[in-house]
FISE-724520 format. One record per residue (C-alpha): x, y, z. Coordinates in Angstrom, 1 decimal. Each point is the difference from the previous one (the first is absolute). Example, Ala and Ser with C-alpha at 12.3 -4.5 7.8 and 13.67 -1.06 7.14 Angstrom:
residues 2
{east->12.3, north->-4.5, up->7.8}
{east->1.4, north->3.4, up->-0.7}
END
This chain:
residues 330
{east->14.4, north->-5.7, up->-21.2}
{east->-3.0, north->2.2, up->-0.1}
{east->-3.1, north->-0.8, up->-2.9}
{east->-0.8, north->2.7, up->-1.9}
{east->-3.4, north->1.1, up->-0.9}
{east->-1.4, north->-0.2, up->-3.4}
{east->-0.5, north->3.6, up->-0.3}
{east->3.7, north->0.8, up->0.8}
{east->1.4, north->-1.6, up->-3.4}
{east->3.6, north->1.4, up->-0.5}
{east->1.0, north->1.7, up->-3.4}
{east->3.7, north->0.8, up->0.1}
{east->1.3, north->2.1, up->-1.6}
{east->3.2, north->-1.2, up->-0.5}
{east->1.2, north->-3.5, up->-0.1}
{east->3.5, north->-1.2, up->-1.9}
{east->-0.8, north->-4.2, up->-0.2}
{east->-0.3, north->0.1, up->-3.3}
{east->3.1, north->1.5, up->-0.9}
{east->1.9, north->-1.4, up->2.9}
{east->-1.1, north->-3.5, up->-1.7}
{east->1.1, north->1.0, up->-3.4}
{east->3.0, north->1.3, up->1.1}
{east->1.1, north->-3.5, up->1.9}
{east->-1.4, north->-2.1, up->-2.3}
{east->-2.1, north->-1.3, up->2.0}
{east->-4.4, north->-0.8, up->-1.4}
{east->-1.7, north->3.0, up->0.0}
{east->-3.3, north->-1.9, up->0.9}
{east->-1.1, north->1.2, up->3.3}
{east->-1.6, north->-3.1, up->0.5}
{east->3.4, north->-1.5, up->0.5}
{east->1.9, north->0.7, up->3.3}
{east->3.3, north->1.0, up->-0.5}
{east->2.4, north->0.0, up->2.7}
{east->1.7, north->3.8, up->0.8}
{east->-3.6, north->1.3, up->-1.9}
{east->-2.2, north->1.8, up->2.9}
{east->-3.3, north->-0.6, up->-2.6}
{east->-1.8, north->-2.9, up->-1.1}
{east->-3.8, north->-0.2, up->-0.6}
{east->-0.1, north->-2.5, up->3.2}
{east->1.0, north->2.9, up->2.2}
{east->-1.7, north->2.8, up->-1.8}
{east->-3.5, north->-2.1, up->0.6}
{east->1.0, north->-0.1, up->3.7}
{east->0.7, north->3.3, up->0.0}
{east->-3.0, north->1.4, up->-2.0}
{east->2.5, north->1.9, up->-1.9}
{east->-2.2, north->-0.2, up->-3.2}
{east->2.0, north->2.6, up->-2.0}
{east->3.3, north->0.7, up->-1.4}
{east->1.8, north->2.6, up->-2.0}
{east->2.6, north->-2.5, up->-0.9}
{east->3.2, north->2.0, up->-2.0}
{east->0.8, north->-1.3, up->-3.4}
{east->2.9, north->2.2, up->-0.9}
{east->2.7, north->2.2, up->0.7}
{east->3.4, north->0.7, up->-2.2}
{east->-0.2, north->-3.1, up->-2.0}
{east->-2.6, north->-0.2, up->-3.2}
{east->0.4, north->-3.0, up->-0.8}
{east->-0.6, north->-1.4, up->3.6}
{east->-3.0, north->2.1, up->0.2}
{east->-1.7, north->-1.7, up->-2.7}
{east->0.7, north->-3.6, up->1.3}
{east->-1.8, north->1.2, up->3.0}
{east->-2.8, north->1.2, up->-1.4}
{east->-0.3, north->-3.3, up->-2.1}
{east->0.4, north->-1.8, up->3.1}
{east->-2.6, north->1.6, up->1.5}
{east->-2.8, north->-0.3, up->-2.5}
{east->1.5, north->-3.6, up->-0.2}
{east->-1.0, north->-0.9, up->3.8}
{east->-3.2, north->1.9, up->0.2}
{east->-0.9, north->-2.5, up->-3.4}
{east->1.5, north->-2.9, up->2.0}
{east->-2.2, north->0.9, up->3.5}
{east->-3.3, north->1.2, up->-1.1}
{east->-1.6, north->-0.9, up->3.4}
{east->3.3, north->1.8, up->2.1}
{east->1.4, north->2.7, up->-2.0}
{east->-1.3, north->3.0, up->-2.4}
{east->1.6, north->2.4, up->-1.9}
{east->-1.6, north->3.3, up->0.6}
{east->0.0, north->3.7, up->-1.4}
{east->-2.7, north->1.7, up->1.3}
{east->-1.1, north->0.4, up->3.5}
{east->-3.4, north->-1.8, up->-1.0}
{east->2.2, north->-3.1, up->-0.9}
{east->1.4, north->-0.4, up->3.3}
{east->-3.1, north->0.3, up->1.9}
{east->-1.4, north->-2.6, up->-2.4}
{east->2.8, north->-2.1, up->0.7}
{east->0.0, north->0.6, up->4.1}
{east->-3.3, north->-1.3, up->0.3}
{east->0.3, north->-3.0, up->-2.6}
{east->2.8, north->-0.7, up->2.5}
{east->2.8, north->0.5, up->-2.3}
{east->3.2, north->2.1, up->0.9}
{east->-0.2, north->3.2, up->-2.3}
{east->3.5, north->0.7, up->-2.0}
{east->0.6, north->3.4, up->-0.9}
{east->3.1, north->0.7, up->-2.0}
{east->2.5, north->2.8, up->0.7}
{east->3.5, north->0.8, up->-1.1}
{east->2.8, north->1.8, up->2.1}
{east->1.7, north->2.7, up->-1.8}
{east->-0.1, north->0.5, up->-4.0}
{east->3.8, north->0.6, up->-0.9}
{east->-0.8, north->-3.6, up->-2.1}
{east->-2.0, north->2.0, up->-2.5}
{east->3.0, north->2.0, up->-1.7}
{east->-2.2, north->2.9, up->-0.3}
{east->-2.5, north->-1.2, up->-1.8}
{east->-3.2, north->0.9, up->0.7}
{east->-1.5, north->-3.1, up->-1.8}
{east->0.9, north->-2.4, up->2.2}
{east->-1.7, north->1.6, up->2.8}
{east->-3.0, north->-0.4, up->-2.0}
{east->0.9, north->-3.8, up->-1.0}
{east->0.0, north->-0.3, up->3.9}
{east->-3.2, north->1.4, up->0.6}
{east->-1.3, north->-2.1, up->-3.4}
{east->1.2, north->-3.1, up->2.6}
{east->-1.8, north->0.7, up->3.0}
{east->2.7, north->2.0, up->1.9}
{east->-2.1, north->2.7, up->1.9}
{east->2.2, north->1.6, up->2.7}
{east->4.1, north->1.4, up->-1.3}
{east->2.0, north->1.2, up->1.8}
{east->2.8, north->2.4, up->-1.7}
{east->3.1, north->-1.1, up->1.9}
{east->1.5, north->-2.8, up->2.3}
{east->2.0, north->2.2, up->1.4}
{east->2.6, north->1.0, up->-3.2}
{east->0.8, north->2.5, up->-0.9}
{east->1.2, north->1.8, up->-3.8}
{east->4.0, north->0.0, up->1.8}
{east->0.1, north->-4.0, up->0.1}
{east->-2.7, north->-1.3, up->-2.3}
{east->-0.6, north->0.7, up->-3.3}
{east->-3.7, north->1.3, up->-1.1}
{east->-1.2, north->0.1, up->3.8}
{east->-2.9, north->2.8, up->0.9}
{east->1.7, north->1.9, up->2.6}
{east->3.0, north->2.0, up->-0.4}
{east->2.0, north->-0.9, up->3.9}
{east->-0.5, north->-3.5, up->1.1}
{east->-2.2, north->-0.5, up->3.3}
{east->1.8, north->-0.4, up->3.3}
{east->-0.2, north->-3.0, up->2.1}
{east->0.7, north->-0.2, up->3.4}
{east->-1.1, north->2.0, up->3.3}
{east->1.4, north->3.7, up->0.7}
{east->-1.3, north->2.6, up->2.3}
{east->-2.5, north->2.7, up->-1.3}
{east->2.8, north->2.6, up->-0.6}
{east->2.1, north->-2.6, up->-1.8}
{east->-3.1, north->-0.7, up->-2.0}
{east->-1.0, north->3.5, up->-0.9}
{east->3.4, north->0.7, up->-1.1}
{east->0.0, north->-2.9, up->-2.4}
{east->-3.2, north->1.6, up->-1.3}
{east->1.9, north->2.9, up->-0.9}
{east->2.4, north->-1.7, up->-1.9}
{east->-2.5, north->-2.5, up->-1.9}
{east->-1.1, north->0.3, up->-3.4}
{east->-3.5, north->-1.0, up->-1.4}
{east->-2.0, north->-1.1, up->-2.8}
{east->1.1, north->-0.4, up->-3.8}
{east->-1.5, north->1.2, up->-2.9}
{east->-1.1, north->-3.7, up->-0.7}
{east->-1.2, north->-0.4, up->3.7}
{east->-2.2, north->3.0, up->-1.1}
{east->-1.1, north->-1.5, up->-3.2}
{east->-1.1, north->-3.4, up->2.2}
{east->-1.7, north->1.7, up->2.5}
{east->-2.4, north->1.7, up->-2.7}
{east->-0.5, north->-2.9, up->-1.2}
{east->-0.8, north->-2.5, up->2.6}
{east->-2.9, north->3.1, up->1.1}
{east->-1.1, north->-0.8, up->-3.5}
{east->0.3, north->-3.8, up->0.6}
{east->-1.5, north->0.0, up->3.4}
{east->3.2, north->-1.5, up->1.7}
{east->0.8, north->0.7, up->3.4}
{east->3.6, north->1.5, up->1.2}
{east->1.5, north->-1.7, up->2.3}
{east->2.9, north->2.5, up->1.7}
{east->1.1, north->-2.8, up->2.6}
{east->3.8, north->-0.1, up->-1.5}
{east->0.1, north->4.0, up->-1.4}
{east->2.5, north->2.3, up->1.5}
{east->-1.8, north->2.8, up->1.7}
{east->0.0, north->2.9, up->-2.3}
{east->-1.6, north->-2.8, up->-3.1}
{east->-2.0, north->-0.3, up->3.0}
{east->-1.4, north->3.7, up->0.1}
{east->0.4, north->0.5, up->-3.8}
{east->-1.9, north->-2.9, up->-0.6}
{east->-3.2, north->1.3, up->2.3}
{east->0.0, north->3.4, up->-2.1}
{east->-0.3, north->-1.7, up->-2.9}
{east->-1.6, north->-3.5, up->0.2}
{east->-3.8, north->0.0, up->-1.6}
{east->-0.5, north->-3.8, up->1.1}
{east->0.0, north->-1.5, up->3.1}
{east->3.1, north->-0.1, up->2.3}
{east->0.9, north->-2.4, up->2.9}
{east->2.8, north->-0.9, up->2.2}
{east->-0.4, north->-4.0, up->0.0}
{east->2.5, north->-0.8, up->2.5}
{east->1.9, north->2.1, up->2.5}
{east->-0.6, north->1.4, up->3.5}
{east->0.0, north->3.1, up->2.5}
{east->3.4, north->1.8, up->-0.3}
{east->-0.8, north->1.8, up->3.4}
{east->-0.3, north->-3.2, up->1.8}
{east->3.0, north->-1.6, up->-1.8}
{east->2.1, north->2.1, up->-1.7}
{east->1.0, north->-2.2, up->-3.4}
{east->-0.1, north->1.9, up->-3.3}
{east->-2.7, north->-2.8, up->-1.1}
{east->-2.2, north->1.9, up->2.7}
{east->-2.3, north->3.0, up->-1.0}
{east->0.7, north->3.2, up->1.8}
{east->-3.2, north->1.2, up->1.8}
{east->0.1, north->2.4, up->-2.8}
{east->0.0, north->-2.3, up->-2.7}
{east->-3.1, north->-2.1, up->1.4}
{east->-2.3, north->2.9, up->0.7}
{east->1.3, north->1.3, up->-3.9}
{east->-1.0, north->-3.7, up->-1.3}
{east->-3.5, north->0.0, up->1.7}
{east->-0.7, north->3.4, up->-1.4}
{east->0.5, north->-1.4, up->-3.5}
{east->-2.6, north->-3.1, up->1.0}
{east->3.0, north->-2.3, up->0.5}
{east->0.7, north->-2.7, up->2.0}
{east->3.0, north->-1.9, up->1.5}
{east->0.3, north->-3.2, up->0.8}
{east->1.6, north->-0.7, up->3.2}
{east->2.9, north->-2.8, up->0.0}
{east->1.1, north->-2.6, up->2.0}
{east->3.4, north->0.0, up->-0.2}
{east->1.9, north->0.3, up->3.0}
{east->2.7, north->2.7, up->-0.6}
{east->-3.3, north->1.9, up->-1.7}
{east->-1.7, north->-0.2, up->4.0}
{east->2.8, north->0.4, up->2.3}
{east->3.8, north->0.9, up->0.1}
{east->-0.3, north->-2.6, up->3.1}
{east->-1.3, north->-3.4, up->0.1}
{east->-3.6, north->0.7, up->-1.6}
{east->-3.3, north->-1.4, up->1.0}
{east->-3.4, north->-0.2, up->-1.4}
{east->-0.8, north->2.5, up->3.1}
{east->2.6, north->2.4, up->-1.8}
{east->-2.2, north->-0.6, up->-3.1}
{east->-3.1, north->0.8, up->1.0}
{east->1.8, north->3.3, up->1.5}
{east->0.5, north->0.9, up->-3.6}
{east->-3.5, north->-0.5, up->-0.9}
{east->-1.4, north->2.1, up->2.9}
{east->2.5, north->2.9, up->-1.4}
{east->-0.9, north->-0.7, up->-3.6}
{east->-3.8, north->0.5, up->0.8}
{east->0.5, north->3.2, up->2.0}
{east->2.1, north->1.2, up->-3.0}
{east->-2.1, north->-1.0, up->-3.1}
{east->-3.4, north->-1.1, up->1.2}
{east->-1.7, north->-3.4, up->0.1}
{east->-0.1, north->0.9, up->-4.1}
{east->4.0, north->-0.1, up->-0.2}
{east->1.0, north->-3.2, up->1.4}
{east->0.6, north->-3.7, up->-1.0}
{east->2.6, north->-3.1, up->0.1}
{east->2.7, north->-0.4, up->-2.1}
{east->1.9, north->-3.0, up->1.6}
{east->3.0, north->-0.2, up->-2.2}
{east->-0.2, north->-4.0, up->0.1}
{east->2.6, north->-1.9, up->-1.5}
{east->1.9, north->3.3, up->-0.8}
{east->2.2, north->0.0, up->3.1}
{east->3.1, north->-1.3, up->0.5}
{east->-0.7, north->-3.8, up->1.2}
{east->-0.3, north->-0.6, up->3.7}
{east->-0.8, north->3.6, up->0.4}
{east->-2.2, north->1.1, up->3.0}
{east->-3.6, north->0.7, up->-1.0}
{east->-2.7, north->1.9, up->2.0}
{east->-2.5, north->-2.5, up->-1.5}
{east->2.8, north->-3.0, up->-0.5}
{east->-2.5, north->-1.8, up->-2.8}
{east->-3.7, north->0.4, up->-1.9}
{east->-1.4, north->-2.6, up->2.8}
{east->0.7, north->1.7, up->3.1}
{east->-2.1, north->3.7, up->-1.9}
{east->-2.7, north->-0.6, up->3.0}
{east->2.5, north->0.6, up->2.5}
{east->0.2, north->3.8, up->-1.6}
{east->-3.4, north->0.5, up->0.0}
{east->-0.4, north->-1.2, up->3.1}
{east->2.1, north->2.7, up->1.6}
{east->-1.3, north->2.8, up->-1.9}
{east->-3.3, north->-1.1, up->1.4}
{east->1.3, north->0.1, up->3.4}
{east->1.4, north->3.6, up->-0.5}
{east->-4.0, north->1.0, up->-0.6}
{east->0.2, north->0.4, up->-4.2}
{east->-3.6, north->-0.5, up->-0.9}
{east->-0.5, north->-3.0, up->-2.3}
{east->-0.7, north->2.0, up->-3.1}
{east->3.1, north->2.1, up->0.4}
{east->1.6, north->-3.3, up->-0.1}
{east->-2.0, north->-0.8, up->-3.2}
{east->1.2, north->2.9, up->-1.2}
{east->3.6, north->-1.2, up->0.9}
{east->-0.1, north->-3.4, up->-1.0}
{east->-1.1, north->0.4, up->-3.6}
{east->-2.7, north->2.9, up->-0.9}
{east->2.7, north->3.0, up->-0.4}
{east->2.7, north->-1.7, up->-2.2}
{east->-3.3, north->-1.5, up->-2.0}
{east->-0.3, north->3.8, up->-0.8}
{east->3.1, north->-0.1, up->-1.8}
{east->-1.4, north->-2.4, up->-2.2}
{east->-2.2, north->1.2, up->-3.6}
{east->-3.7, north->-0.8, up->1.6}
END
């Protein structure tokens, strides 16, 4: 297990722990090691991953708000461990108080009913990244932001571009959101959006967009994946996405953190040193799942073999936490 240096701090930019807790009834203090959880703040500290855009939400209100409370509840309960942060500033101030910065984020929006208030309540509680859709679609859920529901699972690029054809996009409340998280200063997060809410949304978003976890379609061809087209779209509208560690995300065969750093190299080519960051996905895989990184301890080992491929040390700044800080209000 590699050590990680100081500067190399990991933000990721997507991590499921809290919800994965909540949903299993398990404590949602990170301090506490849960068995079948990939994060505790043990292994994070081991790791140096320092920063977390931890979901609070999907299709369920009511569970959104108990994770919300249960966050502000632990960061009050670990002063010395945990903070809960909404700024960028906040979670370098944290990072070098030696604290693990929480960000929080929600996955999809269909919980709102349409009303535009309680995207603003959100914001009001310290969510700063939304995305519109966790993959559903206006044909099975009720009130959800994109009119086809997202595909999941791998298909070749004619297969996918045909899909495209036959996929419908944004709503007029998707619309309504978008305009107002510009105004709010919350980032899009397009990780789960069908591919035409995918190119809608980049005409019309005024705020920042990312991609917080997914990987290279054209070295694994799931419909998680980014087309080539998609990434060099996403780095033209100062996006970023965050690369994932999920196995079936890497490699159709039996992947490896060597398949990984493949999709970083390709990533980089794509979108520029600017465009790229880690999303690991932790605790928001199927249990026992193969990982490229398989826990927040064993992060050095990554950085250690993007070092060995010759990426310059403040490209992998860049990577670890500076681009996905840009997503962030300053």
């Amino acid at each position: 297990m590699a050590d990680v240096p100081d500067e190399l701090w990991t933000l990721d930019a997507h991590c499921d722990s809290i919800e994965r807790r909540s949903s299993r009834g398990l404590s949602l203090d990170l301090c506490v090691a849960e068995d079948g959880c990939h994060v505790n703040t043990a292994r994070l500290r081991a790791g140096n991953l320092r920063g977390l855009f931890a979901m609070v939400g999907e299709q369920d209100l009511l569970a959104s708000l108990r994770m919300i409370d249960g966050v502000y509840r632990i960061a009050a309960a670990h002063p010395d461990e945990l903070a809960l942060c909404t700024t960028a500033a906040d979670v370098r101030t944290a990072v070098e108080a030696g604290r693990a910065a929480i960000v929080m984020t929600i996955e999809g929006q269909s919980m709102f009913a349409e009303q535009i208030e309680q995207l603003r309540n959100w914001h009001r509680l310290g969510v700063r990244v939304c995305s519109l859709t966790h993959n559903e679609g206006t044909e099975d859920t009720p009130h959800a932001l994109q009119v086809s529901r997202s595909h999941f699972g791998y298909l070749s690029p004619a297969e996918r571009a045909a899909l495209r054809r036959e996929q419908k996009g944004l709503t007029d409340f998707a619309r309504t959101s978008l305009a107002e998280m510009g105004r709010l200063g919350l980032a899009c997060d397009l990780a789960h959006a069908n591919e035409v809410t995918f190119w809608e949304t980049l005409e019309c978003a005024t705020g920042p967009v990312c991609y917080t976890h997914g990987n290279c379609a054209a070295l694994c061809p799931h419909t998680r994946n980014m087309t080539d087209e998609m990434m060099t779209a996403l780095a033209g509208k100062g996006g970023v996405v965050g690369l994932c560690f999920y196995g079936p995300f890497v490699s159709q065969d039996d992947p490896t953190l060597d398949d990984y750093v493949e999709h970083v190299l390709h990533a980089l080519d794509l979108m520029g040193e600017d465009g790229v960051g880690i999303g690991t996905d932790f605790d928001g895989v199927p249990e026992g799942a193969v990982m490229a990184v398989p826990e927040p301890s064993r992060m050095g080992d990554l950085w250690e073999a993007l070092d060995r491929r010759g990426i310059p040390r403040r490209v992998l700044v860049k990577i670890a936490h500076d681009n996905f800080l840009r997503m962030l209000p300053a």
